[in-house]
Structures are given as C-alpha cells and as structure tokens.
N, C-alpha and C positions, 0 to 999 in steps of 0.2 A: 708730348704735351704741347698746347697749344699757349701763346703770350697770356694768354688770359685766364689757363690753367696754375702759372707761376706768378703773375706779378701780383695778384691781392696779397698772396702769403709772403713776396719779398718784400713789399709794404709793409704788411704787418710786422713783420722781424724787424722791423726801423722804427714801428712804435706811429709810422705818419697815417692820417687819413686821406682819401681822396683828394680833399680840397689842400692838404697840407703837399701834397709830392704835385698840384698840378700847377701850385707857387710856383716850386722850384723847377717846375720844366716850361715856365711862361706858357701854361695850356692851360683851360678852361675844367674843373671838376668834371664836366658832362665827359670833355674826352676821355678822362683818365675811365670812368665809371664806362664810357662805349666801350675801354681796352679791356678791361677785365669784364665784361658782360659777353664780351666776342662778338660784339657789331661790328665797328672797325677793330683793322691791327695797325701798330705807329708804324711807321718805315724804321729802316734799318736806322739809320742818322738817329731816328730818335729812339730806338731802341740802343744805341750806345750813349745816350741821355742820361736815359733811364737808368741804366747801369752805374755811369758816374754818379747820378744822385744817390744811386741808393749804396754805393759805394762795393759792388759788388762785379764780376767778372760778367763779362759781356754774353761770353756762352751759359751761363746760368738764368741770364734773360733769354735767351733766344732759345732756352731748353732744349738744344740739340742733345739727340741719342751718342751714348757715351760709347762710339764704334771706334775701333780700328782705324785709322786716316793717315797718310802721307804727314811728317812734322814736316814739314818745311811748304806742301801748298793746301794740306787740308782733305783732297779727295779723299772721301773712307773707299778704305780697300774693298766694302761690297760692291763697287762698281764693275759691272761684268767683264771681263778679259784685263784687269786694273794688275798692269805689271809689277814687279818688284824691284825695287833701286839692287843697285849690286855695290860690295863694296871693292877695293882695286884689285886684292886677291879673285874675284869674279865669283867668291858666295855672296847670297842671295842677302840684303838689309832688310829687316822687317819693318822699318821707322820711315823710310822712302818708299815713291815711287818711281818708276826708271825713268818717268819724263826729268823729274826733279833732280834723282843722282844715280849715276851709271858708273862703274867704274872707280868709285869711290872719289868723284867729282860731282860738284852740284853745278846744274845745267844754267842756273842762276846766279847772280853776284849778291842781288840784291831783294827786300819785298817787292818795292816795286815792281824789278822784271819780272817777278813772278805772278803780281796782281795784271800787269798787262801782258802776259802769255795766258795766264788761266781762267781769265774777267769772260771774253769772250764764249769759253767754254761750259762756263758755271748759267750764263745771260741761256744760252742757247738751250742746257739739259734744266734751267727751271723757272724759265720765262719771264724770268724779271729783267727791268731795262738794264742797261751796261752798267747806268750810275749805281745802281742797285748793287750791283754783282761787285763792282768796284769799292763799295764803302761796305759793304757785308765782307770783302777779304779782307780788308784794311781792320777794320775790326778782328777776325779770326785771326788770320797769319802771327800775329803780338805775342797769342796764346798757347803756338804751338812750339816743340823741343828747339828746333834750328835755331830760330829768332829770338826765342828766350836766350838760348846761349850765347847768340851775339848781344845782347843788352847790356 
C-alpha cells in the first residue's frame, strides 16, 4: 500500500483532522489532503514527521511489505542471488546478510557504516537521491533486531 492508502486511517486512530495533523507538521491542510488523495507523496524526512506526530513507528507510515530482510541493513532476502550471513561455526544465519555478517562477525561497527556502505546501493536499485536513500535508512536501520539490541 501506498502513503495515501495508511495515513487517512493512522489519523483517524489519533482522533486528528486534516487541518489538525497539518498544525503539527507546520504544512498547509491542502498538503496533508494532496498526501492522502495521492497527488503528491511527502519525502522520507517528512514521512518520519509524520510518524513522530502521530506517535507511531516509522515503517507503519511507510507501509513496507512485512518480508524477510537482513536485521542489521534492512535488504529483504527477495533480492535475487541475496546471500546468507553465516554464523562462526559456518551455518548459515537466517537474520543476516553476508555482506552484513560472515562468520559470525558483523562487517560493521556501527549504523552509520552501514548507512554509508548500503545508501549508495539502495540510491542506485531505486532511484531516489543519496539524501533520500540516506534518511529512509536512518529511519529503517532503528527498527531492525541488531540496532534494537544495541539501544
């Protein structure tokens, strides 16, 4: 589903109207009424707005399909030839992917090095600018197993 398909109804579950949620996101009625009509979509930044306002999970706004994915950089496993992390014994992790952890080490230290190893990759397979690519992981990455467990 599309932003437009989720966010009238995660308004409505807050009780706000149009002109009430486009207060709190210092945006005009008109836009909030373009997001949910599906003329425009907000960007990522402000699709994590959104979320803060409405006090709800960022992928619930962005109503990504609830697939299989890498916890630590997010790729879902349907991506064609999409490795499997290994852990040190060298069976196979189901929760990684091998770029991410090999061997039962992660290739990363941190989000960041993993927002700028995988920003490029995400820009390139779905044509949004870097900045894009870069504040849509920064949002994700929060949500997934790895990074929850370091919190």
């Amino acid at each position: 589903m599309a932003i437009n398909d989720v966010l009238p109804a995660l308004r409505q579950e807050k009780n706000m109207t149009q002109q009430e949620l486009a207060t709190r996101l210092f945006v005009t009625r008109q836009a909030v009424s373009r997001w949910e009509n599906g003329e425009t979509t907000p960007s990522i930044d402000m699709a994590k707005l959104i979320a803060n306002v409405l006090d709800v999970p960022i992928m619930r706004v962005l109503d990504l399909p609830q697939e299989p994915s890498c916890q630590c950089c997010g790729t879902p496993f349907s991506v064609p030839n999409m490795p499997k992390g290994t852990d040190a014994d060298g069976t196979e992790n189901p929760n990684y992917c091998k770029w991410c952890y090999d061997e039962g080490e992660f290739a990363s230290a941190t989000m960041d090095d993993v927002i700028e190893k995988s920003a490029p990759y995400l820009m390139q397979a779905t044509g949004v600018s870097l900045d894009e690519a870069v504040s849509f992981m920064g949002a994700l990455l929060p949500s997934l197993a790895r990074w929850k467990a370091e919190q």
